[in-house]
N, C-alpha and C positions, 0 to 999 in steps of 0.2 A: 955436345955443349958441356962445358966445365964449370964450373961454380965462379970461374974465375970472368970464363969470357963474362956470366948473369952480372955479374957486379961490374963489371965494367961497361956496360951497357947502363945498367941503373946511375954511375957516376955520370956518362954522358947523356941520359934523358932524364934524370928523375923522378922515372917512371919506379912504378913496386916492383919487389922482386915477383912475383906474380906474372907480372904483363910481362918483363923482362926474359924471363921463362917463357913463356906461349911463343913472344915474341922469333926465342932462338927454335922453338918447334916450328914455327909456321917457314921459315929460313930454311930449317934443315929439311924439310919435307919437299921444298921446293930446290933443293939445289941451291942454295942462297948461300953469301956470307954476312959477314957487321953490316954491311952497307944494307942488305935487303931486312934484317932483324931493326935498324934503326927506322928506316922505310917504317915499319909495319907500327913501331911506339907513334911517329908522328901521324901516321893515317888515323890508329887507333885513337888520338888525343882529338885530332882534327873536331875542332865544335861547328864547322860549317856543314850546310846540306847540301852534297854533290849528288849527281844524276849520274854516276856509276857504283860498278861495283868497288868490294874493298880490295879486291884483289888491282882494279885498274887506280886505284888511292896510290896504292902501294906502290906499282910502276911507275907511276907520275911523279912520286916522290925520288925514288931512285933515278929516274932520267935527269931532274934537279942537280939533282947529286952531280952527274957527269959535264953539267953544263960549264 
């Protein structure tokens, strides 16, 4: 992860550079690219109560994506 991709990611969520950060760790730990780092800002924002995990947040999000 570059300094570059974090802030580009922060321009497309508005998310802190913090979460933008974790977010490109939890991506790259998983084999992930942008698409699964953005996944992870909008699970992580998500203010609803789902009955999974965050990891299944995450996938749900990116299946969206593809839709």
């Amino acid at each position: 992860m570059s300094p570059e991709q974090i802030k580009s990611l922060r321009d497309k969520t508005g998310c802190t550079l913090k979460m933008c950060r974790d977010a490109w760790i939890y991506a790259e730990e998983r084999q992930g690219d942008e698409n699964m780092a953005l996944a992870y800002c909008r699970a992580k924002t998500l203010a609803v109560k789902t009955h999974c995990t965050f990891d299944e947040r995450v996938q749900k999000f990116m299946e969206a994506k593809h839709e």
